[in-house]
N, C-alpha and C positions, 0 to 999 in steps of 0.2 A: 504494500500500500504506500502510494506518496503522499505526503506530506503537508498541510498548508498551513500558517499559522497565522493566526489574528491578534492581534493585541489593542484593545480597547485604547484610546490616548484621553484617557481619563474619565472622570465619571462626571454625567448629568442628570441633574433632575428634572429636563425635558428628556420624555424617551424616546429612543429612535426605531422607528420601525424597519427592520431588515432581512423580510422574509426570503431574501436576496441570498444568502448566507445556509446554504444546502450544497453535499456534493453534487446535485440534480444541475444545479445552475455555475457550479465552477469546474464542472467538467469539461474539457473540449476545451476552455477558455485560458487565454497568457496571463500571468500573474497580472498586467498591464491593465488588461482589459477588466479583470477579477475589480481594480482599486478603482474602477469608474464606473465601476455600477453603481446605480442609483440607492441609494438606502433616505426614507424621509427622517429628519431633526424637526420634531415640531410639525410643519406644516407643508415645510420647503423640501424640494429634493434637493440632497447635493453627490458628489461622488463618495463613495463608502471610504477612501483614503485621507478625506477632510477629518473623520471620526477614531477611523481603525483600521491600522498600519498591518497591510497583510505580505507576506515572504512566503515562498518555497514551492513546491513542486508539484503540478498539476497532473492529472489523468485524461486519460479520453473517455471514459465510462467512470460513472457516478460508482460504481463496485468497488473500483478501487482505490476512489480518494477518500481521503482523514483529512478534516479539519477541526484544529485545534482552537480553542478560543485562551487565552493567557490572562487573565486577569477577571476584574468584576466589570461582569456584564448584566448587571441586575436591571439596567437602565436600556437594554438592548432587547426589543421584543421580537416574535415569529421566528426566534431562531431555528430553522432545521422544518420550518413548518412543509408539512406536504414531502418531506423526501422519501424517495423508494428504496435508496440505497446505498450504502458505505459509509461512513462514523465520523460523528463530531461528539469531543470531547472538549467539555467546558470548564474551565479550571478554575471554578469560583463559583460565582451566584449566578443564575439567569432570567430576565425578564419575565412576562408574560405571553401567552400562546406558544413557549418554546416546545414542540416537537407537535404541535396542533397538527390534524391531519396526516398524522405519517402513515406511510404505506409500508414500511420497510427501513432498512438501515440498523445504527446503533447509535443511541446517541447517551451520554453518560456524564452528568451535573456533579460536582465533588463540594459545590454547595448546596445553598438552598433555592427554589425556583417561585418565582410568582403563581399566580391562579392561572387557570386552563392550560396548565402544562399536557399534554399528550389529549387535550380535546379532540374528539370525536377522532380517534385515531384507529386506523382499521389493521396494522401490520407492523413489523418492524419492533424496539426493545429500546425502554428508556430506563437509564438507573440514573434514581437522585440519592447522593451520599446526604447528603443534608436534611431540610425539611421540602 
């Protein structure tokens, strides 16, 4: 599995929505392309590199990418929401609707997670270490 890693550049208390942030959608795609997708602050889009500084090694198929998240993401929603396949590990807290919609994957919280964590989720495996 390769590799992607996220790191939050710091914490707000507007949350950013990032339903962007699945192996589904950084598959196929250059780390380049990864840092100019859209994720919304508040109300605005802007590119997801303005928020959280993403590195490392991309797949062609959603199976075989990991994406790491490095820090607290409490303030970061829909992470992981809707994906079929391949793992994101969150190394901290995570938003609201994180892993909403899954079909499949792995995705695994070593904190604690907001409300509607794995809402209406049909497939796939979420572990929250925390609450």
């Amino acid at each position: 599995m390769k590799k992607i890693v996220l790191t939050p550049r710091g914490f707000s208390s507007i949350p950013i929505e990032a339903e962007v942030i699945s192996p589904d959608n950084f598959a196929g795609k250059t780390i380049s392309e990864i840092r100019e997708m859209d994720i919304y602050y508040g109300n605005k889009a802007y590119p997801m590199k303005e928020y959280i500084h993403a590195q490392g090694e991309v797949t062609e198929t959603p199976e075989d990418q990991m994406i790491v998240i490095d820090g607290d993401a409490r303030h970061i929603k829909h992470i992981g929401e809707g994906m079929t396949a391949g793992g994101i590990v969150i190394q901290g807290g995570a938003g609201m609707h994180t892993g909403a919609q899954m079909k499949g994957g792995t995705l695994t919280v070593t904190g604690n997670v907001d409300d509607w964590c794995g809402a209406e989720m049909k497939g796939g495996l979420i572990r929250v270490l925390g609450n």
